[in-house]
OpenMM code with the backbone's topology and positions (N, CA, C; nanometers):
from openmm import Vec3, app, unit

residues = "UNK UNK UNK UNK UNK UNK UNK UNK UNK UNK UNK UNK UNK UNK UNK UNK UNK UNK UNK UNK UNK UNK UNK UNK UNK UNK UNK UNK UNK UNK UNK UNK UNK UNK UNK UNK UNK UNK UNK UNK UNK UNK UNK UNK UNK UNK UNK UNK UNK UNK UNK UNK UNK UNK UNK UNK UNK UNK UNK UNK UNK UNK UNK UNK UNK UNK UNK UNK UNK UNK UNK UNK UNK UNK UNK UNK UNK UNK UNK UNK UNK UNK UNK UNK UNK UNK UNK UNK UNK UNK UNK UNK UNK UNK UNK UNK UNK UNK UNK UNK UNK UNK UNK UNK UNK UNK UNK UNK UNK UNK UNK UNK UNK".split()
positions = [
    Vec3(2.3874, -3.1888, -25.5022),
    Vec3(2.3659, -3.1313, -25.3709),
    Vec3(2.2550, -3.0267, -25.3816),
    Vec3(2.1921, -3.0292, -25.2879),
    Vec3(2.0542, -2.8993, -25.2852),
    Vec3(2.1298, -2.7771, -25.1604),
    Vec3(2.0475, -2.6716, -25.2914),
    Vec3(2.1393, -2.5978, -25.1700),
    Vec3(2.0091, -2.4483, -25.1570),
    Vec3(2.0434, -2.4246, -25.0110),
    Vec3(1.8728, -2.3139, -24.9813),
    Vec3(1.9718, -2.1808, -25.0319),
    Vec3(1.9029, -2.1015, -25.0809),
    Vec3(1.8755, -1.9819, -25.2023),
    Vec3(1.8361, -1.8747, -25.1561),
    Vec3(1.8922, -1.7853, -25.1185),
    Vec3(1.8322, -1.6544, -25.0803),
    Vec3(1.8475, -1.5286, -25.2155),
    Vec3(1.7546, -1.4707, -25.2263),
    Vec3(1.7351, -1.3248, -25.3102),
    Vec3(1.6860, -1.2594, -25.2463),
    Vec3(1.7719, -1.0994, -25.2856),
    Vec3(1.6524, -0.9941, -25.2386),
    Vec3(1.7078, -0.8805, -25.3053),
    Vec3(1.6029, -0.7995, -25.3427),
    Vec3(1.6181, -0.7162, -25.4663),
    Vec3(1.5230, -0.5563, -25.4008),
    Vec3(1.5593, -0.4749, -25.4682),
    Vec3(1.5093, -0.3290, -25.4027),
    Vec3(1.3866, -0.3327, -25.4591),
    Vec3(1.2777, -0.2618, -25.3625),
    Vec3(1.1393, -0.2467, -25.4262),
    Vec3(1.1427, -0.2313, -25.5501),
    Vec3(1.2458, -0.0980, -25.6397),
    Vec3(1.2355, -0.0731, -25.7591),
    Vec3(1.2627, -0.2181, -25.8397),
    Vec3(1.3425, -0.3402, -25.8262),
    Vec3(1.3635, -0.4465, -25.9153),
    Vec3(1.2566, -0.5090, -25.9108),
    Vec3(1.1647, -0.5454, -25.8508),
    Vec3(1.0551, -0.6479, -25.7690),
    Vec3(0.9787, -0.6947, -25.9376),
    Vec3(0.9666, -0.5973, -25.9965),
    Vec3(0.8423, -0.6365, -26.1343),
    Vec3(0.9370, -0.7353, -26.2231),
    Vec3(1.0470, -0.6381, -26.2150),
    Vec3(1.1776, -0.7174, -26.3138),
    Vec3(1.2155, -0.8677, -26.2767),
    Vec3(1.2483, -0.8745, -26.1111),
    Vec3(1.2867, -1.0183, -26.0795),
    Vec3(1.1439, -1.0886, -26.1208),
    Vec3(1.0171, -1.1075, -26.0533),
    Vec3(0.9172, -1.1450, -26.1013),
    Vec3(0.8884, -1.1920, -26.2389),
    Vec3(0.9417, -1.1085, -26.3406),
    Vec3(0.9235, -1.1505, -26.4294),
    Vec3(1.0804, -1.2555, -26.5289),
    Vec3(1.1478, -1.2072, -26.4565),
    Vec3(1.2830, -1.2799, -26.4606),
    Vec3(1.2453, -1.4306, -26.4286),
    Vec3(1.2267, -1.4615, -26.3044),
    Vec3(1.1749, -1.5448, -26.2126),
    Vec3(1.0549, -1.6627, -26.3132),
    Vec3(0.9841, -1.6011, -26.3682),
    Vec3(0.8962, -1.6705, -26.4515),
    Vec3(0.9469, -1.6986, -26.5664),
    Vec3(1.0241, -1.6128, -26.6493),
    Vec3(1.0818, -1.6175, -26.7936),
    Vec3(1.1823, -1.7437, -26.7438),
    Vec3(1.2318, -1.7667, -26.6459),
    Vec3(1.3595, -1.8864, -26.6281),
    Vec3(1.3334, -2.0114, -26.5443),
    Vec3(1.1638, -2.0113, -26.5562),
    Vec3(1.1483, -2.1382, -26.4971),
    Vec3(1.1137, -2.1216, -26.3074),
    Vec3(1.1876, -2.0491, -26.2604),
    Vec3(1.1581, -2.0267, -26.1063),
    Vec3(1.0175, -2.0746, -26.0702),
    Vec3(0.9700, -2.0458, -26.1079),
    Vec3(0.8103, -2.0371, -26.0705),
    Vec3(0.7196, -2.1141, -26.1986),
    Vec3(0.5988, -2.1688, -26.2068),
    Vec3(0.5244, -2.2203, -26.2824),
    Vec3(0.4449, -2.1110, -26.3797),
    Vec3(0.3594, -1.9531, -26.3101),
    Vec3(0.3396, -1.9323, -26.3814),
    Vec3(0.3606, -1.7767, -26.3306),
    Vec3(0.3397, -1.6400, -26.3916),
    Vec3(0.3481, -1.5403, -26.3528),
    Vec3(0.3338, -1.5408, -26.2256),
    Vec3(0.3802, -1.5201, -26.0777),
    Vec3(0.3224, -1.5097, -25.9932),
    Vec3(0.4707, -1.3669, -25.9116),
    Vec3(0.4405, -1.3667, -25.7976),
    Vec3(0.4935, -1.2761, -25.6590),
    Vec3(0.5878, -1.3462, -25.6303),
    Vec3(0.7150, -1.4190, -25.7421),
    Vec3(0.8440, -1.4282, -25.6584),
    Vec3(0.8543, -1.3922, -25.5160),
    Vec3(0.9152, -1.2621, -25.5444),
    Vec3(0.9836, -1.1539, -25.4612),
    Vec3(0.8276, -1.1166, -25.3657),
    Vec3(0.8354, -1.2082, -25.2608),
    Vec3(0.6979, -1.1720, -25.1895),
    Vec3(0.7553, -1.1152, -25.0213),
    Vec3(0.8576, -1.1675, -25.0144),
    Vec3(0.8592, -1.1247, -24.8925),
    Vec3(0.9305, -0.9376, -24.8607),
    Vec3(0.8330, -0.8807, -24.7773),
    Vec3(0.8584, -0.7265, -24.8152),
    Vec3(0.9796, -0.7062, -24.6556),
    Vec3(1.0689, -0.6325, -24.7214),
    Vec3(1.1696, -0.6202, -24.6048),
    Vec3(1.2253, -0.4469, -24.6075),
    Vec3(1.2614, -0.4124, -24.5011),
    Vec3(1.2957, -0.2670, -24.4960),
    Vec3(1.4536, -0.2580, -24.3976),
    Vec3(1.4769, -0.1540, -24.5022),
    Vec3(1.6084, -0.0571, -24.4694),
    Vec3(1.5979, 0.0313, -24.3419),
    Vec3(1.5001, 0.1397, -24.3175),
    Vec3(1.4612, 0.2250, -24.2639),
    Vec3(1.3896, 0.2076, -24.1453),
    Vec3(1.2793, 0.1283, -24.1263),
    Vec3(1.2287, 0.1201, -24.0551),
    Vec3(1.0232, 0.1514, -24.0732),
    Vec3(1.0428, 0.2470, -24.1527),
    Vec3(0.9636, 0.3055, -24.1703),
    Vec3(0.8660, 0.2841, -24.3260),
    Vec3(0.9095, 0.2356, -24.3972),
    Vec3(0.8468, 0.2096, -24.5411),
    Vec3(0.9163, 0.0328, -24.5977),
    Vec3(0.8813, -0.0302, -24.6878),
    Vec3(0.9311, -0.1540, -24.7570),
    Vec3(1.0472, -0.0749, -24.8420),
    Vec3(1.1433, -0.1458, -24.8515),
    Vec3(1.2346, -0.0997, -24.9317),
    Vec3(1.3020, -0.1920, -24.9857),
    Vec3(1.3115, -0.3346, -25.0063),
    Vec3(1.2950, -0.4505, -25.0615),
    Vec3(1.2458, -0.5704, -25.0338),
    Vec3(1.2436, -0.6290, -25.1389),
    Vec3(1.1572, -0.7652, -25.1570),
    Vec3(1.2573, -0.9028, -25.1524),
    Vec3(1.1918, -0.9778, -25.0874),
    Vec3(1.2999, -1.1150, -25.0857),
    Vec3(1.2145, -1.2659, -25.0966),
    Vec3(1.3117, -1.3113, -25.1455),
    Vec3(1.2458, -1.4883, -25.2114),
    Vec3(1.3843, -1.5961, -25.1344),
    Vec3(1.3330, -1.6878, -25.0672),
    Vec3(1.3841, -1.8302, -25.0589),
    Vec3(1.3584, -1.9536, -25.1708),
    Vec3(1.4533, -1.9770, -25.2498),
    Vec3(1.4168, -2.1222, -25.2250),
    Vec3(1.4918, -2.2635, -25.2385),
    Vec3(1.5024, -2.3814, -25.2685),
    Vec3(1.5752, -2.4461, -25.2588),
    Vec3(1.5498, -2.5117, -25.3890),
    Vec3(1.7493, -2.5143, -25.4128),
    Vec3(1.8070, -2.5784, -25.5775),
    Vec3(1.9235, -2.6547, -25.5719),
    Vec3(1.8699, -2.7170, -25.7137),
    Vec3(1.9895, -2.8336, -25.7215),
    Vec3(2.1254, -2.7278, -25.7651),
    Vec3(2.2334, -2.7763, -25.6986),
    Vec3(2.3539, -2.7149, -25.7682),
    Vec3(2.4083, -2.7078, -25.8964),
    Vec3(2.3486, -2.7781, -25.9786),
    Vec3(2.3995, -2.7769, -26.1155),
    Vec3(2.2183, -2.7332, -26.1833),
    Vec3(2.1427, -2.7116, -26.1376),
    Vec3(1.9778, -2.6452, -26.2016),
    Vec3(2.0444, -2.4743, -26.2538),
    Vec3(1.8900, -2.4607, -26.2792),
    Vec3(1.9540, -2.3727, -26.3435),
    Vec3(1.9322, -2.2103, -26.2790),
    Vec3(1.8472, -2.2456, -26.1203),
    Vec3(1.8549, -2.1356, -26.0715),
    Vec3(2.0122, -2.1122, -26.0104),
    Vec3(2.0639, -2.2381, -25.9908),
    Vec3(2.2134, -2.1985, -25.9116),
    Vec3(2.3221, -2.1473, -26.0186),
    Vec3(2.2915, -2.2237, -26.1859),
    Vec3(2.3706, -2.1331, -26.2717),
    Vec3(2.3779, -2.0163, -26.2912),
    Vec3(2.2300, -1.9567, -26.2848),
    Vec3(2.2312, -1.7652, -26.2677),
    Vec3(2.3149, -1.7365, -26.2056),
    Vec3(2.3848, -1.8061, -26.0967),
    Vec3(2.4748, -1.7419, -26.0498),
    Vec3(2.6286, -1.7519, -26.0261),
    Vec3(2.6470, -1.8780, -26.0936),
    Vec3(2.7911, -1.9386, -26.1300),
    Vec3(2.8355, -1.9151, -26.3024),
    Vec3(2.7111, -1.9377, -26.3349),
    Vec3(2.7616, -1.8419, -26.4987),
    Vec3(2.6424, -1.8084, -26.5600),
    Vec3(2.6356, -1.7077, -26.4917),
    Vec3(2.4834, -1.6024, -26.5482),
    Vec3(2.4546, -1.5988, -26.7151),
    Vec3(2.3254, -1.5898, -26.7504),
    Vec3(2.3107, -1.5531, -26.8636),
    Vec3(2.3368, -1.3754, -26.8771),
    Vec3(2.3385, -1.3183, -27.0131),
    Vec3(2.3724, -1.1790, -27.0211),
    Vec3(2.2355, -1.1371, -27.0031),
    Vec3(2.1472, -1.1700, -27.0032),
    Vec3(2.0298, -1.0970, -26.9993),
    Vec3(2.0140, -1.0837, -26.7925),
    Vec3(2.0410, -1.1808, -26.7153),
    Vec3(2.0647, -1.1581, -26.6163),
    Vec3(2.1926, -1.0726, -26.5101),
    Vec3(2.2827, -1.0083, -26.6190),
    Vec3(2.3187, -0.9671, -26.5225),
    Vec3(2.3155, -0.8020, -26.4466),
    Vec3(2.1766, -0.7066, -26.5448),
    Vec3(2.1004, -0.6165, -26.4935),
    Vec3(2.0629, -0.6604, -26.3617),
    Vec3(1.9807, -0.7808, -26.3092),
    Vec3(1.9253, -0.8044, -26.1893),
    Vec3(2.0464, -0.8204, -26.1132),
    Vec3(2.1022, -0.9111, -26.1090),
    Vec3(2.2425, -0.9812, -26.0862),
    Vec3(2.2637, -0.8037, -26.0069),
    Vec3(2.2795, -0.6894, -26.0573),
    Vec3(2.4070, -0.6341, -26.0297),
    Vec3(2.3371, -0.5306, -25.9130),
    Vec3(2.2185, -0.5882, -25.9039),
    Vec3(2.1112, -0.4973, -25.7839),
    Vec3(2.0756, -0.6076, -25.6756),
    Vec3(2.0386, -0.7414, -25.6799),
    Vec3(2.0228, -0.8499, -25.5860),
    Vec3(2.1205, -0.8519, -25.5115),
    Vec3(2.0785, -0.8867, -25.3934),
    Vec3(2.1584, -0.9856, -25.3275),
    Vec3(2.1265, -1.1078, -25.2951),
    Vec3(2.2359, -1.1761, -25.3061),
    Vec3(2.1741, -1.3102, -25.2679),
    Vec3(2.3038, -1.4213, -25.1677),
    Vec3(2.2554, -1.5203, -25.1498),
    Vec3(2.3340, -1.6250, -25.0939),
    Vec3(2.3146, -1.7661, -25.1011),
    Vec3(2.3896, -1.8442, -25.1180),
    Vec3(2.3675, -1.9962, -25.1357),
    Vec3(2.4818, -2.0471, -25.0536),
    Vec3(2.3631, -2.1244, -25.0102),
    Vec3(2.4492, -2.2438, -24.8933),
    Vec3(2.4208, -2.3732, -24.8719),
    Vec3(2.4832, -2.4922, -24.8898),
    Vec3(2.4151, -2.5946, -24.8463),
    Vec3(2.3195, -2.6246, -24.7696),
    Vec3(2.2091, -2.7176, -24.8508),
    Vec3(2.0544, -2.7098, -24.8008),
    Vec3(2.0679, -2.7338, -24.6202),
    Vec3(2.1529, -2.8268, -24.6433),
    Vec3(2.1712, -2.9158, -24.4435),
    Vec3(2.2156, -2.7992, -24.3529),
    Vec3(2.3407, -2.7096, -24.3882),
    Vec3(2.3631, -2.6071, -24.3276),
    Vec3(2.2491, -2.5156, -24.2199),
    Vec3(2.2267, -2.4919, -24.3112),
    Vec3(2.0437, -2.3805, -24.3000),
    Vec3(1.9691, -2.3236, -24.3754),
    Vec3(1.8403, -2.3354, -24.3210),
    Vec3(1.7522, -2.3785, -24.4693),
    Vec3(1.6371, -2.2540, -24.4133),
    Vec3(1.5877, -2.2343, -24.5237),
    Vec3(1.4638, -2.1008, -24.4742),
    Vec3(1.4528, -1.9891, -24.3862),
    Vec3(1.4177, -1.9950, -24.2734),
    Vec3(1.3973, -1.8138, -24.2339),
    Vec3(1.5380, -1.7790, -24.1925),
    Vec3(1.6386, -1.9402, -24.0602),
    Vec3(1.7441, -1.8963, -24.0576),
    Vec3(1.7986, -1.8106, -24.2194),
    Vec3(1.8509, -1.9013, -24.2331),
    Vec3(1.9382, -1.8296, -24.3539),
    Vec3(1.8697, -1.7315, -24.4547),
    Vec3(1.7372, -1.6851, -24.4311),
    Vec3(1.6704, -1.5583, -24.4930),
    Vec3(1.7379, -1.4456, -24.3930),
    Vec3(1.6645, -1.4952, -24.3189),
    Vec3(1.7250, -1.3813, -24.1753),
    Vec3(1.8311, -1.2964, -24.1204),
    Vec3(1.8996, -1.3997, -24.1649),
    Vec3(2.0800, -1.3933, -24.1645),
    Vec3(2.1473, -1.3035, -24.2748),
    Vec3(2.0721, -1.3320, -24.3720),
    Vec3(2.1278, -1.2714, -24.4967),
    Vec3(2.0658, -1.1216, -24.4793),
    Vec3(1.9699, -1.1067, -24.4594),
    Vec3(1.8971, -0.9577, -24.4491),
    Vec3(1.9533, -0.8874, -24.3587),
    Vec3(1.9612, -0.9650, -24.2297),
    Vec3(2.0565, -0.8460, -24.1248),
    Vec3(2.1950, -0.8135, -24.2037),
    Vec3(2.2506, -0.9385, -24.2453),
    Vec3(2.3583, -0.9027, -24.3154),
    Vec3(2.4047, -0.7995, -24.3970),
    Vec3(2.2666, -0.7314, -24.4596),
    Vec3(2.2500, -0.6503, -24.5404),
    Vec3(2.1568, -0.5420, -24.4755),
    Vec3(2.2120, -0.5196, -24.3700),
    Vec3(2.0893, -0.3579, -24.2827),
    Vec3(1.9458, -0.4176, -24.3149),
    Vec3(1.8893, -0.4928, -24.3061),
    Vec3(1.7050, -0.5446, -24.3680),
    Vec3(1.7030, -0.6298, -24.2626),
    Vec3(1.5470, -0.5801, -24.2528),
    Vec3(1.4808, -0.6273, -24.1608),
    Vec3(1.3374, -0.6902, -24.2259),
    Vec3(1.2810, -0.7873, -24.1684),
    Vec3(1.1416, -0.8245, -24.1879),
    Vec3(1.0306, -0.6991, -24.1841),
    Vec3(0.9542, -0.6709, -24.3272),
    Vec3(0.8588, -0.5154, -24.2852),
    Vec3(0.7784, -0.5594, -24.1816),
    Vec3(0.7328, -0.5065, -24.1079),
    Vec3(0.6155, -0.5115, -23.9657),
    Vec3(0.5022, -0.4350, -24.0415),
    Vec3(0.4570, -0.5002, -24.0841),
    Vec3(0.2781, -0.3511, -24.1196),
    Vec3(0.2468, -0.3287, -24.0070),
    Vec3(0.2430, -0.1824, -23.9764),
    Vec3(0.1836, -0.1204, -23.8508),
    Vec3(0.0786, -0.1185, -23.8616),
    Vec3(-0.0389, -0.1454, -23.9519),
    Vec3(-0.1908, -0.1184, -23.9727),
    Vec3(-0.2396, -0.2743, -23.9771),
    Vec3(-0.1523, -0.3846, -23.9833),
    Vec3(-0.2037, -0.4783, -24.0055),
    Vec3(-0.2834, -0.5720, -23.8422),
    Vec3(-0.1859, -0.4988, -23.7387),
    Vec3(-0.2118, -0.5365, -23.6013),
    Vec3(-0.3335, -0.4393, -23.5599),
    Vec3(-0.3367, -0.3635, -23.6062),
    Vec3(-0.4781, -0.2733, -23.5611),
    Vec3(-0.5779, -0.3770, -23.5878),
] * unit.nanometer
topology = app.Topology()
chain = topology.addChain("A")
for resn in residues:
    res = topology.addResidue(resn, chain)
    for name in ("N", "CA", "C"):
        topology.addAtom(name, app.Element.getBySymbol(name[0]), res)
């Protein structure tokens, strides 16, 4: 079964998941996991969040059914959610999960200027 993948980790984790993220296959090569910037406040980014979609027995869904020990530093600062892919897939279930958690999508106020 494929199932859509939500993370999101506090600005301070962002270098760590990133590089987590690459050390375990997530990604092909060093890159901006954790790209999407989301806020607590209103006023500044205050975490970072990643979608994506995995097989249930891969090994991004094991991080979280039986973590390695080196993962469970990130593990104990993320949040995350998994749900069947058919359920809801991408911004829904990004969206959902962030309100869930006081976060909102950041708005750059300088970017509309």
């Amino acid at each position: 079964m494929t199932l859509s993948v939500v993370m999101i980790l506090p600005d301070a984790a962002k270098s760590s998941g990133n590089s987590f993220a690459t050390a375990h296959g997530w990604q092909e090569a060093q890159g901006d996991t954790f790209s999407v910037p989301l806020t607590a406040d209103g006023t500044s980014v205050t975490h970072w969040g990643t979608h994506a979609s995995a097989d249930d027995n891969g090994p991004l869904a094991r991080m979280f059914t039986a973590p390695p020990a080196e993962a469970l530093p990130l593990l104990s600062v993320m949040v995350h959610s998994l749900r069947p892919y058919d359920e809801t897939w991408g911004a829904p279930h990004f969206d959902e999960v962030a309100a869930a958690n006081g976060l909102a999508r950041w708005q750059d106020q300088d970017a509309a200027l």
